[in-house]
MIDODO-158240 format. One record per residue: residue number from 1; residue in three letters; chain; x, y, z of N, C-alpha, C, O in turn. Coordinates in steps of 0.2 Angstrom, whole numbers, padded with zeros to 4 digits. Atoms other than C-alpha are relative to their C-alpha. Example, Ala and Ser with C-alpha at 12.3 -4.5 7.8 and 13.67 -1.06 7.14 Angstrom:
<pts>
- num; residuo; cadena; nu; nv; nw; cau; cav; caw; cu; cv; cw; ou; ov; ow
- 1; ala; A; 0004; -0006; 0000; 0062; -0022; 0039; 0004; 0006; 0000; 0009; 0005; 0003
- 2; ser; A; -0004; -0006; -0001; 0068; -0005; 0036; -0004; 0005; 0003; -0001; 0011; 0004
</pts>
This chain:
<pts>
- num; residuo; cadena; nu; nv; nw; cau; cav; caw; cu; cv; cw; ou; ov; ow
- 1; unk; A; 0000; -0004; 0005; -0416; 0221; -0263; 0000; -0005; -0007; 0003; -0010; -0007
- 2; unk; A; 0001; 0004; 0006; -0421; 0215; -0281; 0006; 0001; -0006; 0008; 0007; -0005
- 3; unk; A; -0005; -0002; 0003; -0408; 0216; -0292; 0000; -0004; -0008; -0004; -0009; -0009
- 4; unk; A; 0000; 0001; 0006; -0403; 0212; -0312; 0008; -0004; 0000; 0012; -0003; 0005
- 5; unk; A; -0008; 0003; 0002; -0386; 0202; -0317; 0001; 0000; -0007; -0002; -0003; -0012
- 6; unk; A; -0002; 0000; 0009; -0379; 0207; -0333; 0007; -0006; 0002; 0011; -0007; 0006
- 7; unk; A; 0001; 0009; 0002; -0376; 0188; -0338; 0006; 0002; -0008; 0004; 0006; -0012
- 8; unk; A; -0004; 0002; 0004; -0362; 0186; -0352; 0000; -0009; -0003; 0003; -0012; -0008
- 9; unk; A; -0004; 0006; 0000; -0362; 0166; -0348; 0004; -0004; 0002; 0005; -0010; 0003
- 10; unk; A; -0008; 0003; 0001; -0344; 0166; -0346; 0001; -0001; 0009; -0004; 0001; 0012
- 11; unk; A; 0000; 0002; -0006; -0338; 0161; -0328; -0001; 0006; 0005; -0004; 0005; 0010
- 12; unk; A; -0001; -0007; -0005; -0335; 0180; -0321; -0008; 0001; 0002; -0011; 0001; 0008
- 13; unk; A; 0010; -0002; 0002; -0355; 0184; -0325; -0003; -0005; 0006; -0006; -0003; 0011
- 14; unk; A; 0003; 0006; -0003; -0359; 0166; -0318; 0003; 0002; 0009; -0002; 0002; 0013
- 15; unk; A; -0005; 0001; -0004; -0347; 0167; -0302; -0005; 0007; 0004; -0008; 0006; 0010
- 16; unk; A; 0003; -0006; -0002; -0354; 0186; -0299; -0009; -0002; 0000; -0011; 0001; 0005
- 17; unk; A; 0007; 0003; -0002; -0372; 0179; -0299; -0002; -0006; 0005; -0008; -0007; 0006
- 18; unk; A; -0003; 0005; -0004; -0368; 0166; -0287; 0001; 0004; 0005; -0001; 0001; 0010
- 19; unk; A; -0002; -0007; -0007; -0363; 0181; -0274; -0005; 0003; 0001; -0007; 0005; 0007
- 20; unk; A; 0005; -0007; 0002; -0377; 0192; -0279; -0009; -0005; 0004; -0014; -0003; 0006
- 21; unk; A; 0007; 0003; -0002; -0390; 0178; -0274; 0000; -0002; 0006; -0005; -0004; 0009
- 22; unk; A; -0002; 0000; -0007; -0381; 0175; -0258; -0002; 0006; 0003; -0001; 0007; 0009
- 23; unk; A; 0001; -0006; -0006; -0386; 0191; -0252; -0006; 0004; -0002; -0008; 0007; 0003
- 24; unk; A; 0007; -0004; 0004; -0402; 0198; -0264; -0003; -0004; -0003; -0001; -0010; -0005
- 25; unk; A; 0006; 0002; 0006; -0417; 0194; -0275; 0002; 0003; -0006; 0002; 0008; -0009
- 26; unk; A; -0001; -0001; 0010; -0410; 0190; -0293; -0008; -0001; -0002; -0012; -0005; 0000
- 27; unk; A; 0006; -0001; 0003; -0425; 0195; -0302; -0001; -0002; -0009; -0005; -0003; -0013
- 28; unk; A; -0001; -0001; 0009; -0418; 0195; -0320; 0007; -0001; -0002; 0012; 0001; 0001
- 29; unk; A; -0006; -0005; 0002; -0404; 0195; -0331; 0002; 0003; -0006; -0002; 0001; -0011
- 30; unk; A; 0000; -0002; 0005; -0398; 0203; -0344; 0006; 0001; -0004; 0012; 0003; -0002
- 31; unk; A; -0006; 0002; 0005; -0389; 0200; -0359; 0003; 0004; -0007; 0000; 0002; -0013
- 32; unk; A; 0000; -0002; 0005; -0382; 0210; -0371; 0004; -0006; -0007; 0006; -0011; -0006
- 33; unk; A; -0001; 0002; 0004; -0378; 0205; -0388; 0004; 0003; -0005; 0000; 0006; -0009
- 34; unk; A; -0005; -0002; 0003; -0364; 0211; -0398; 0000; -0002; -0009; -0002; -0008; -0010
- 35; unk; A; 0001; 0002; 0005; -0364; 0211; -0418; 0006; -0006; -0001; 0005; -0012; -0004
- 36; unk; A; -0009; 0003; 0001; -0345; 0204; -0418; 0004; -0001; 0007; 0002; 0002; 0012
- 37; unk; A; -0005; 0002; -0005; -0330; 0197; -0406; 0004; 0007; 0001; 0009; 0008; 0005
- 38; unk; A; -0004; -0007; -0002; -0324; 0215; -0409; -0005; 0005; 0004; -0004; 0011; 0003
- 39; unk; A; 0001; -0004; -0004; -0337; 0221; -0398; 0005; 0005; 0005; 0011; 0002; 0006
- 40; unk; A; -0004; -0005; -0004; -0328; 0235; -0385; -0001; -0002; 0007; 0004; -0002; 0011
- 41; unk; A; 0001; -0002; -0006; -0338; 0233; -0370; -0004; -0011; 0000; -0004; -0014; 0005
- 42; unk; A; 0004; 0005; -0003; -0348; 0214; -0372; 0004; -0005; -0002; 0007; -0005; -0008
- 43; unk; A; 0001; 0008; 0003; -0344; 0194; -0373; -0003; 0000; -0009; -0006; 0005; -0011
- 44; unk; A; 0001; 0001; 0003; -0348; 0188; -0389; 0000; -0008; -0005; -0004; -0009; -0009
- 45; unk; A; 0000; 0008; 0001; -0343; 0168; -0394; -0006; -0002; 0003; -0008; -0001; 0009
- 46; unk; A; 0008; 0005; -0003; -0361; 0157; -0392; -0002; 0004; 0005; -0004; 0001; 0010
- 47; unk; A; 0003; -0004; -0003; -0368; 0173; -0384; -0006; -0003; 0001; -0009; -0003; 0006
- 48; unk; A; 0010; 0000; 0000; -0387; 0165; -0390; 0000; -0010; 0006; -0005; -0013; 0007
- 49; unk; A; 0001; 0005; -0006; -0383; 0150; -0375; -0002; 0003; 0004; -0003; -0001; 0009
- 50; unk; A; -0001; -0002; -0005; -0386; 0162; -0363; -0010; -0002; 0002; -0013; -0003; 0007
- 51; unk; A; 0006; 0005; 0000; -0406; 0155; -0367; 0000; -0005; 0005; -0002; -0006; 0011
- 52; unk; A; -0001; 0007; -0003; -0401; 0139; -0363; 0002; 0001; 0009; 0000; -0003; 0013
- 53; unk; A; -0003; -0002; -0009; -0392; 0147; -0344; -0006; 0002; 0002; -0007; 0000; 0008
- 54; unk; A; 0003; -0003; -0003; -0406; 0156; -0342; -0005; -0005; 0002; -0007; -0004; 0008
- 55; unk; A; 0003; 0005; -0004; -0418; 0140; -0341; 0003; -0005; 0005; -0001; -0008; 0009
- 56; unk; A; -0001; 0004; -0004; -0406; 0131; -0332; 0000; 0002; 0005; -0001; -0002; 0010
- 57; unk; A; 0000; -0004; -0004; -0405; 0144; -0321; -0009; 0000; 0003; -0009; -0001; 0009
- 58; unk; A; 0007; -0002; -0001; -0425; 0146; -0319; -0001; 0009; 0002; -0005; 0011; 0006
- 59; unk; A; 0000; -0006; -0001; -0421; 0165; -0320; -0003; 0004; -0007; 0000; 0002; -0012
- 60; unk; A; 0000; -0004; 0007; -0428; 0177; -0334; 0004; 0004; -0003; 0008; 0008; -0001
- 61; unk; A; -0006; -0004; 0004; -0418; 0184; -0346; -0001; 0004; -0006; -0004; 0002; -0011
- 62; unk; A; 0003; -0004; 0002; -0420; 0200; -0353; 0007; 0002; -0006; 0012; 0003; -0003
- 63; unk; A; -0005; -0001; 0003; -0408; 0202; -0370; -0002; 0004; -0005; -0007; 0004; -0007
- 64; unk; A; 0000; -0008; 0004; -0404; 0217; -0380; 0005; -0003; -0004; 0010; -0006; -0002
- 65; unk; A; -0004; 0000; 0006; -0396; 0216; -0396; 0005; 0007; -0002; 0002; 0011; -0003
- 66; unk; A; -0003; -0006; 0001; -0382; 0231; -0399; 0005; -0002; -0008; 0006; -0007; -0010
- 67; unk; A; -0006; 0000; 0003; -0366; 0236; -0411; 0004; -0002; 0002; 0004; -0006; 0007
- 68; unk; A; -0007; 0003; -0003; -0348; 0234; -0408; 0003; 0005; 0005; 0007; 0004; 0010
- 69; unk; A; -0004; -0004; -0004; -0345; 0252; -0401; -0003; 0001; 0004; -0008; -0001; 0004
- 70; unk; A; 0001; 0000; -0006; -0346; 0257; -0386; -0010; 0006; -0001; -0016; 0004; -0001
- 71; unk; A; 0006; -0002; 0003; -0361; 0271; -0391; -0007; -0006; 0000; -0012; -0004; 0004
- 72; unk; A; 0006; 0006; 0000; -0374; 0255; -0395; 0002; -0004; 0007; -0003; -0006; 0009
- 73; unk; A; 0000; 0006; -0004; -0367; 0245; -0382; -0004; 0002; 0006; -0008; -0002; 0009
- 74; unk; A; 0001; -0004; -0004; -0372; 0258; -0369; -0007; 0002; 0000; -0010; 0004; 0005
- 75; unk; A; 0006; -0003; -0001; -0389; 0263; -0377; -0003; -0006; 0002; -0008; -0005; 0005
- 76; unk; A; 0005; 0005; 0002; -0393; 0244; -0378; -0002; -0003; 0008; -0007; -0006; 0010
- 77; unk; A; 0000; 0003; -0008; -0387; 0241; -0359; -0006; 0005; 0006; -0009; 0004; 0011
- 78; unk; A; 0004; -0004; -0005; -0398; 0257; -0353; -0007; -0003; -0002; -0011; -0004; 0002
- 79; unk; A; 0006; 0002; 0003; -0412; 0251; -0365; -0004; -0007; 0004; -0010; -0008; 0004
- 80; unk; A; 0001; 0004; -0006; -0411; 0234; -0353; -0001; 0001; 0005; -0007; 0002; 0006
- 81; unk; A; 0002; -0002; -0006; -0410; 0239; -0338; -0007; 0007; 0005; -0009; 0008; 0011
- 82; unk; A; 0008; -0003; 0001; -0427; 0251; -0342; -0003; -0004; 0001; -0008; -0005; 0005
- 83; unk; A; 0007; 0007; -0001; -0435; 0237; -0344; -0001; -0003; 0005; -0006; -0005; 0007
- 84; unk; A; 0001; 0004; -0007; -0429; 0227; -0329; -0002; 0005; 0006; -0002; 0005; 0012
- 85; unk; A; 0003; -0006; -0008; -0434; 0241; -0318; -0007; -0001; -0004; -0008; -0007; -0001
- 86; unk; A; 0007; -0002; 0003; -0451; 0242; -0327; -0004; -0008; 0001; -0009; -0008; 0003
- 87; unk; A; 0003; 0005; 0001; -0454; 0223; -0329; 0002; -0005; 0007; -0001; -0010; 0007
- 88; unk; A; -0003; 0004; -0007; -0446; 0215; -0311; 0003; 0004; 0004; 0008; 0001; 0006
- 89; unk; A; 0001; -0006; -0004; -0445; 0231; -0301; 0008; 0000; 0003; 0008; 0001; 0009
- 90; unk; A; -0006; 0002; 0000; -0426; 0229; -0300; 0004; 0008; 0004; 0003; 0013; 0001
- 91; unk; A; -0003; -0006; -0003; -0416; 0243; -0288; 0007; 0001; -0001; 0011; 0005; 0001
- 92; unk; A; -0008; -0003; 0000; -0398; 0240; -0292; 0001; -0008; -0004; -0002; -0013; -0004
- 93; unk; A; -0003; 0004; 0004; -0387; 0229; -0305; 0006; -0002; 0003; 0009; 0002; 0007
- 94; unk; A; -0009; 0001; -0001; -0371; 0217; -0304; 0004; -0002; -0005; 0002; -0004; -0011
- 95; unk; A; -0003; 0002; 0008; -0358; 0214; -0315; 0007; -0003; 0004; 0008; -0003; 0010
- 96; unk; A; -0005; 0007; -0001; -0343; 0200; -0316; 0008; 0005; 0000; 0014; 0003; -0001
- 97; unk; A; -0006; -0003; 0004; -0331; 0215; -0320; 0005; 0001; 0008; 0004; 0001; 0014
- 98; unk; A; -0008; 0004; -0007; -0312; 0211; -0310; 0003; 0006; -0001; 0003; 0009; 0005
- 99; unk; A; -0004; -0006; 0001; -0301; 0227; -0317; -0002; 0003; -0005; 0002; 0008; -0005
- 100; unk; A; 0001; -0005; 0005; -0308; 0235; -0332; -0002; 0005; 0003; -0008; 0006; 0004
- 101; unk; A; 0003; -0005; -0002; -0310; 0250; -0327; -0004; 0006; -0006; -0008; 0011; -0005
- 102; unk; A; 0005; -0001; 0007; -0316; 0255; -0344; -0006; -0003; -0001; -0010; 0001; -0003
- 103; unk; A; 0008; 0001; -0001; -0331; 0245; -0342; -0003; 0001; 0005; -0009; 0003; 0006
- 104; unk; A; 0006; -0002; -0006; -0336; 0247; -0324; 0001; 0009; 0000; -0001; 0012; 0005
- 105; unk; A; 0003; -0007; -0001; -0336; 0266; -0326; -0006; 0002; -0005; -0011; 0005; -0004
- 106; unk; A; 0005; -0002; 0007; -0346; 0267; -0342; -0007; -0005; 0004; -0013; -0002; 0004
- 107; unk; A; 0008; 0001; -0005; -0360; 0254; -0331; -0001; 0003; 0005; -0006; 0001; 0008
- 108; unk; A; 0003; -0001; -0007; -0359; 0263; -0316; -0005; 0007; -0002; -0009; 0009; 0001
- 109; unk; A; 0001; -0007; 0001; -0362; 0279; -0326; -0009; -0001; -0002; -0013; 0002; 0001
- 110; unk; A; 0006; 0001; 0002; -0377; 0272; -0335; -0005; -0004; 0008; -0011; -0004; 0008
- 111; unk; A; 0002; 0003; -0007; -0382; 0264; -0317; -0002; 0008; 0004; -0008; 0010; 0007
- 112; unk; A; 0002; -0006; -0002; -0382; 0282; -0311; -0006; 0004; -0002; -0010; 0006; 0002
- 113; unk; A; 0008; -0002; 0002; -0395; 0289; -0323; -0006; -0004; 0001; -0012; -0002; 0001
- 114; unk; A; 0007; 0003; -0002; -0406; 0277; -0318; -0001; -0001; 0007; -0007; -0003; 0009
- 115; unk; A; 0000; -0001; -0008; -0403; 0279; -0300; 0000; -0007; 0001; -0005; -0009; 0005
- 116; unk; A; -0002; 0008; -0003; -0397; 0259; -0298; 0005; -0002; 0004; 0011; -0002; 0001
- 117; unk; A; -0008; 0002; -0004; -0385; 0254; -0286; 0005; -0005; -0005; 0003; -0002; -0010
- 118; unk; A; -0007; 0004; 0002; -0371; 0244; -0293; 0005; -0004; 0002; 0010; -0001; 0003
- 119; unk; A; -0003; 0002; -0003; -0363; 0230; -0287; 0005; -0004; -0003; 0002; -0007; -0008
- 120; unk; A; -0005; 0001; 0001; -0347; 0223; -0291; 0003; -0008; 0003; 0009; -0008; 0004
- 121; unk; A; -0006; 0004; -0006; -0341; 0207; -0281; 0004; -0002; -0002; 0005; -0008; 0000
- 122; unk; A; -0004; 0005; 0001; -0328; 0201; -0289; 0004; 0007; 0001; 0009; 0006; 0005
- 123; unk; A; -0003; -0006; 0002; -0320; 0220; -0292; 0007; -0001; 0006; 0007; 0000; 0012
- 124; unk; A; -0005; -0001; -0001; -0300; 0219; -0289; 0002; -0004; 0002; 0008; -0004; 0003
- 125; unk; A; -0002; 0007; -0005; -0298; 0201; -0282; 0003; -0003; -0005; 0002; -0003; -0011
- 126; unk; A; -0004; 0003; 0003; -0285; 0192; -0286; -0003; -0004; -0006; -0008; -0007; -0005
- 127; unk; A; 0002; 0005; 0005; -0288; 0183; -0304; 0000; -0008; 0002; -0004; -0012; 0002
- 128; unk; A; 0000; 0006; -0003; -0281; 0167; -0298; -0005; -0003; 0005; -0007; -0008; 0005
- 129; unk; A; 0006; 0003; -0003; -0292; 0167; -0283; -0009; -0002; -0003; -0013; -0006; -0001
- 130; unk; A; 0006; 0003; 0003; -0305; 0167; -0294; -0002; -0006; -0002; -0007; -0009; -0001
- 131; unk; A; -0001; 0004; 0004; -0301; 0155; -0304; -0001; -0007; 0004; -0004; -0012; 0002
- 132; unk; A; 0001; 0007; -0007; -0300; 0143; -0287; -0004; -0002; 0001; -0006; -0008; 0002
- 133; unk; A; 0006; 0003; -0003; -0316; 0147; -0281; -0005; -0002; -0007; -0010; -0006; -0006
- 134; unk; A; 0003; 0003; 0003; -0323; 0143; -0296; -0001; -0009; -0001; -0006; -0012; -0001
- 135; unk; A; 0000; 0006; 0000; -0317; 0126; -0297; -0001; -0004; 0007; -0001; -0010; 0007
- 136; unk; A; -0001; 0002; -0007; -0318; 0123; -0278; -0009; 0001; 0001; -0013; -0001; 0005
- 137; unk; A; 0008; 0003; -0003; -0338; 0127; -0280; -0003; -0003; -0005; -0009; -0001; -0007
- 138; unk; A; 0001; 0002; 0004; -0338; 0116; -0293; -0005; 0001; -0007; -0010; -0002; -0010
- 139; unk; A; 0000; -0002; 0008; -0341; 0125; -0310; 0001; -0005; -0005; 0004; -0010; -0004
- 140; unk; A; -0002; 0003; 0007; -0340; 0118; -0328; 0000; 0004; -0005; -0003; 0007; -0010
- 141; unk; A; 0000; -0009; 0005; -0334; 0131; -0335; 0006; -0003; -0007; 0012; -0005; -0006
- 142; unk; A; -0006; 0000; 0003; -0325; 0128; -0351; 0003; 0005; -0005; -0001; 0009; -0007
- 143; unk; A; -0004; -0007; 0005; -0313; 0140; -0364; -0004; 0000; -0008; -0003; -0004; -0013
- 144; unk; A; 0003; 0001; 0008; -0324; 0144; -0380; 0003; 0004; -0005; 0000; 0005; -0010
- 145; unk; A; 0001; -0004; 0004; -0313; 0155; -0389; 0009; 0005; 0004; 0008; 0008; 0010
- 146; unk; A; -0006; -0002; -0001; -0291; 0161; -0387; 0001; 0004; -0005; 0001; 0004; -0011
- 147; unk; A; -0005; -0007; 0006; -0283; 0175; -0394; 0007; 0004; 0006; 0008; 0009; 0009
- 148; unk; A; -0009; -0003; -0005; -0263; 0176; -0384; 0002; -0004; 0003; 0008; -0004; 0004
- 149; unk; A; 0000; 0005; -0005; -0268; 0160; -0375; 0002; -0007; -0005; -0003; -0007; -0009
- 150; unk; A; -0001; 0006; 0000; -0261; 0142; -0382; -0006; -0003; -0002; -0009; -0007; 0001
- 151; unk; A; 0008; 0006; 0002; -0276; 0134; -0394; -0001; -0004; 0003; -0006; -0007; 0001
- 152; unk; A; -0001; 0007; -0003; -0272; 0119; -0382; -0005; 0002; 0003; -0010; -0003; 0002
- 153; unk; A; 0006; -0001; -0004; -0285; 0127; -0371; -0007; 0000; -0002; -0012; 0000; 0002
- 154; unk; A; 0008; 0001; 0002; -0299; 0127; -0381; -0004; -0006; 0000; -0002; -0011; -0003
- 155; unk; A; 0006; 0005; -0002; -0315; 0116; -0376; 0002; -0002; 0004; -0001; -0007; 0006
- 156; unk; A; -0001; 0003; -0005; -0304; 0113; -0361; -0004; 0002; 0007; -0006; 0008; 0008
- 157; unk; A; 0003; -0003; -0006; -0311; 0113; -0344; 0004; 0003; 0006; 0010; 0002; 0007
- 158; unk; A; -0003; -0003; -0005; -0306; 0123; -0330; 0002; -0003; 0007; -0001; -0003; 0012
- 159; unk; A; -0001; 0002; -0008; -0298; 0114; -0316; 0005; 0001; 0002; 0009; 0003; -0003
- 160; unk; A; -0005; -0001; -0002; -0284; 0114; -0304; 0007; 0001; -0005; 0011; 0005; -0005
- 161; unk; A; -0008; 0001; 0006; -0270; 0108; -0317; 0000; 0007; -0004; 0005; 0011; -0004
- 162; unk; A; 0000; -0003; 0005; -0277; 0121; -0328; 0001; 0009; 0001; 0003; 0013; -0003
- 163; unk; A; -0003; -0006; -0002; -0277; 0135; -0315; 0007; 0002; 0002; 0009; 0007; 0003
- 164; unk; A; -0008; 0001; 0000; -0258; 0130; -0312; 0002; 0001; -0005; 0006; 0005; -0005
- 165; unk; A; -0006; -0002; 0005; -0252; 0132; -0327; -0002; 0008; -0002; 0003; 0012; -0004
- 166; unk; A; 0002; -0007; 0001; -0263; 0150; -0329; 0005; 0002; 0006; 0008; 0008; 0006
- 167; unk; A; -0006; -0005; -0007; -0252; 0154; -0313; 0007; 0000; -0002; 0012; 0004; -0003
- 168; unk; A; -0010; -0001; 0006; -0236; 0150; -0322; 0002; 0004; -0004; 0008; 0006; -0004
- 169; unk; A; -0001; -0004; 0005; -0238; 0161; -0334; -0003; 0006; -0001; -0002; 0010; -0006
- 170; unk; A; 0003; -0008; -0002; -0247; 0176; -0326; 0005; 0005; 0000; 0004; 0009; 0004
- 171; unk; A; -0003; -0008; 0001; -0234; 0189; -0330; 0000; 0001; -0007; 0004; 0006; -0008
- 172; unk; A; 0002; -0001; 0006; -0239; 0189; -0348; -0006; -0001; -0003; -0007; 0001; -0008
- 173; unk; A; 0006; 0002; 0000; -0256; 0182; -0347; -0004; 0002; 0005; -0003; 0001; 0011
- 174; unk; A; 0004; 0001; -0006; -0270; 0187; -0338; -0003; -0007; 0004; -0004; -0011; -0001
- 175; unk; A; 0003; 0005; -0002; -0277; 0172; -0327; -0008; 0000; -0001; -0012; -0005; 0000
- 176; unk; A; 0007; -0003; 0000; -0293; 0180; -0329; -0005; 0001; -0008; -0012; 0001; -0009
- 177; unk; A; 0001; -0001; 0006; -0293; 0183; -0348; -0003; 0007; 0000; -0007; 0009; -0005
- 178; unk; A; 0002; -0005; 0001; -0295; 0201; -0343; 0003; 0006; -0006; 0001; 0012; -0007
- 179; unk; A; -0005; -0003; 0008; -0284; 0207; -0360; -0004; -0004; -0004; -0001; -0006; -0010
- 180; unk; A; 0003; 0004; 0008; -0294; 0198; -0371; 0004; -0006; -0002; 0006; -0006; -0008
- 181; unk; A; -0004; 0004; -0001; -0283; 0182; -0368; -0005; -0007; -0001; -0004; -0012; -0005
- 182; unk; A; 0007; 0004; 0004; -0300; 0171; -0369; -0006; 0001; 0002; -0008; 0004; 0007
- 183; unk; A; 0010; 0000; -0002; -0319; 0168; -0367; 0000; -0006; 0002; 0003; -0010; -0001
- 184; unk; A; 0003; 0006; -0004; -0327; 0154; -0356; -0008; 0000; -0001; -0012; 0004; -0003
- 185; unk; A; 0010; 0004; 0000; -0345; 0145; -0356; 0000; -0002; 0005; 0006; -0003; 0006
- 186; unk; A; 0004; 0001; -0009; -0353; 0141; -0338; -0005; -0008; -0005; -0010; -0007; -0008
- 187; unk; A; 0007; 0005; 0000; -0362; 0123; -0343; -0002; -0002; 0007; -0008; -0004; 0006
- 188; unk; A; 0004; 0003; -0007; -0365; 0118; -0323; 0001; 0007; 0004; 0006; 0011; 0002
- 189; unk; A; -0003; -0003; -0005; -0363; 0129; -0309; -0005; -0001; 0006; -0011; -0003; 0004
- 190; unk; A; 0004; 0002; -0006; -0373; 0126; -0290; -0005; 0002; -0001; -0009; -0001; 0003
- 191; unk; A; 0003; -0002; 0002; -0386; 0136; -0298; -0003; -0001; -0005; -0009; 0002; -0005
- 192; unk; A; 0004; 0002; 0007; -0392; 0129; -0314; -0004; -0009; 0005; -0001; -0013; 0008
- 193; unk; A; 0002; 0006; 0000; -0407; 0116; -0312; 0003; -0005; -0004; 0003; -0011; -0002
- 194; unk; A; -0003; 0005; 0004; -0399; 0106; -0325; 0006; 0003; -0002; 0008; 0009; 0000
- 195; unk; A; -0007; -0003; 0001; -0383; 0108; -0334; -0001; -0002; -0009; -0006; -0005; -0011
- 196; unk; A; 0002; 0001; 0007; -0380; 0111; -0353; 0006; -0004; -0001; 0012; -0004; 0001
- 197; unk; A; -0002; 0005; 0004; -0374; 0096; -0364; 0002; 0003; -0008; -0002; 0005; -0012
- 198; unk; A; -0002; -0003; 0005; -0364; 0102; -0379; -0002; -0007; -0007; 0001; -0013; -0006
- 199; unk; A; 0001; 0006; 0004; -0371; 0090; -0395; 0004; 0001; -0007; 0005; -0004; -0010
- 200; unk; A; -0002; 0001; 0007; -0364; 0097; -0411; 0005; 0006; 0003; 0003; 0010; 0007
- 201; unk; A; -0002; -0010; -0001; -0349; 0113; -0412; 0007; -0002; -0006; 0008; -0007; -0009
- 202; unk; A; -0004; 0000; 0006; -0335; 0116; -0424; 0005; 0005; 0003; 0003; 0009; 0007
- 203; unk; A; -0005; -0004; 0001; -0319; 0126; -0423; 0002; 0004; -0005; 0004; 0002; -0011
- 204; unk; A; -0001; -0001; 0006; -0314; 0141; -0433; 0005; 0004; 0004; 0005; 0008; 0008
- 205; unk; A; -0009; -0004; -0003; -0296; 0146; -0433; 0001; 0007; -0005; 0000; 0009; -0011
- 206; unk; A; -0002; -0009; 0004; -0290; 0166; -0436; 0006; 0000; -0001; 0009; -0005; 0001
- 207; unk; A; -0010; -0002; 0000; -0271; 0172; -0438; 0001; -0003; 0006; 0004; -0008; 0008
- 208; unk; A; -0002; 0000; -0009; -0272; 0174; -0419; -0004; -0001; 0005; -0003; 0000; 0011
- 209; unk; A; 0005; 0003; -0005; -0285; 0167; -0412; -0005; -0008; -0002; -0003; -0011; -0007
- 210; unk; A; 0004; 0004; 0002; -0299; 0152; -0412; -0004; -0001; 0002; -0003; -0006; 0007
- 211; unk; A; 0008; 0003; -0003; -0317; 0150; -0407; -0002; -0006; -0003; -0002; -0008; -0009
- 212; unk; A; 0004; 0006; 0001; -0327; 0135; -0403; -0007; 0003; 0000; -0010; 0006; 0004
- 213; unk; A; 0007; -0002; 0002; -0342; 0138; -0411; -0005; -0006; 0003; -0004; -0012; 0001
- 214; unk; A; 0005; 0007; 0000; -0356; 0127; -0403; -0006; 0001; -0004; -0009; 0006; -0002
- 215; unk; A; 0006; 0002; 0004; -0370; 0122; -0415; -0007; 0000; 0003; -0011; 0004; 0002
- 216; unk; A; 0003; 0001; -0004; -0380; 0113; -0404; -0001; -0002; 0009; 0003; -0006; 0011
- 217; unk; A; 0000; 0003; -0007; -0385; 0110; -0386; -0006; -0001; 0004; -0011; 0002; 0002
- 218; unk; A; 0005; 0000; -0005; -0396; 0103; -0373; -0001; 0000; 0007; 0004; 0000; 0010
- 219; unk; A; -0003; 0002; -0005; -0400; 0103; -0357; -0002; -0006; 0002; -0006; -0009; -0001
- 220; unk; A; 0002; 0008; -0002; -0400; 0087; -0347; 0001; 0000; 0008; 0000; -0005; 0011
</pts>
């Protein structure tokens, strides 16, 4: 089966693409593009890397630009997945979604108008599990952006120590960053021909939050 990966970057996306090509033909993926970090339904910190994932990946990458509310986000994601059925003959989409159940009804529904299957692997599994296999299939995933979470985490990489301490504190935090606790960047994963090298980036601090903004990168 040919299938699309709605691609965010962030490790869930990355992780869920990684399962999806263990069992199907990734044909595509697709990225939406949110105006602001108060999108509803998409990622948004260094969204315009997912260029750069997609070379390293050697997958095409189909990105849609939308609004913040769900409305755009929804026209922008059916407006994608038209085209990946039309341009790489695509039967069914997957998505990195763990417990929202606010976003996986609103893609399955848009999945249903177009008569696409829907696939899910990561759906209900423990967050710390995750968190493991990712570091255990050697990921590079690191934190681009906290809001609940300890700015100590920013630019940090995800490994053991790091998923220890998200366990420590999982009755207030998600381990997942499924509350909007934070956003990650995918620079390696077993999948990417190359890995991306971060060359320029900056910090910009909120009341309550802090994204790392990167400037430049390459791949190498």
């Amino acid at each position: 089966m040919r299938v699309c990966v709605l691609y965010s970057g962030g490790k869930d996306s990355n992780l869920a693409l990684l399962k999806a090509n263990e069992e199907f033909e990734v044909s595509c993926l697709l990225s939406l593009k949110p105006k602001s970090e108060e999108s509803v339904l998409f990622h948004y910190p260094n969204v315009d890397l997912v260029y750069l994932q997609s070379r390293a990946l050697e997958i095409p990458l189909i990105a849609e630009r939308c609004g913040d509310d769900e409305f755009s986000g929804l026209k922008a994601l059916k407006s994608g997945l038209i085209r990946a059925k039309s341009e790489y003959g695509v039967e069914g989409v997957v998505s990195g979604a763990i417990k929202s159940v606010y976003q996986a009804t609103r893609f399955q529904r848009v999945c249903d108008e177009l008569n696409l299957w829907c696939f899910n692997p990561l759906w209900l599994r423990d967050e710390v599990s995750i968190l493991k296999e990712i570091v255990e299939r050697d990921f590079e995933v690191i934190f681009t952006r906290v809001a609940g979470l300890d700015r100590r985490f920013l630019g940090r990489r995800i490994d053991l120590k790091v998923v220890e301490e998200l366990e420590r504190i999982k009755s207030y935090v998600n381990p997942a960053g499924e509350g909007g606790e934070f956003e990650t960047l995918v620079l390696d994963m077993p999948l990417f021909k190359k890995k991306i090298r971060i060359l320029e980036s900056r910090v910009v601090e909120g009341k309550f939050d802090a994204t790392l903004i990167v400037e430049r990168a390459e791949l190498v």
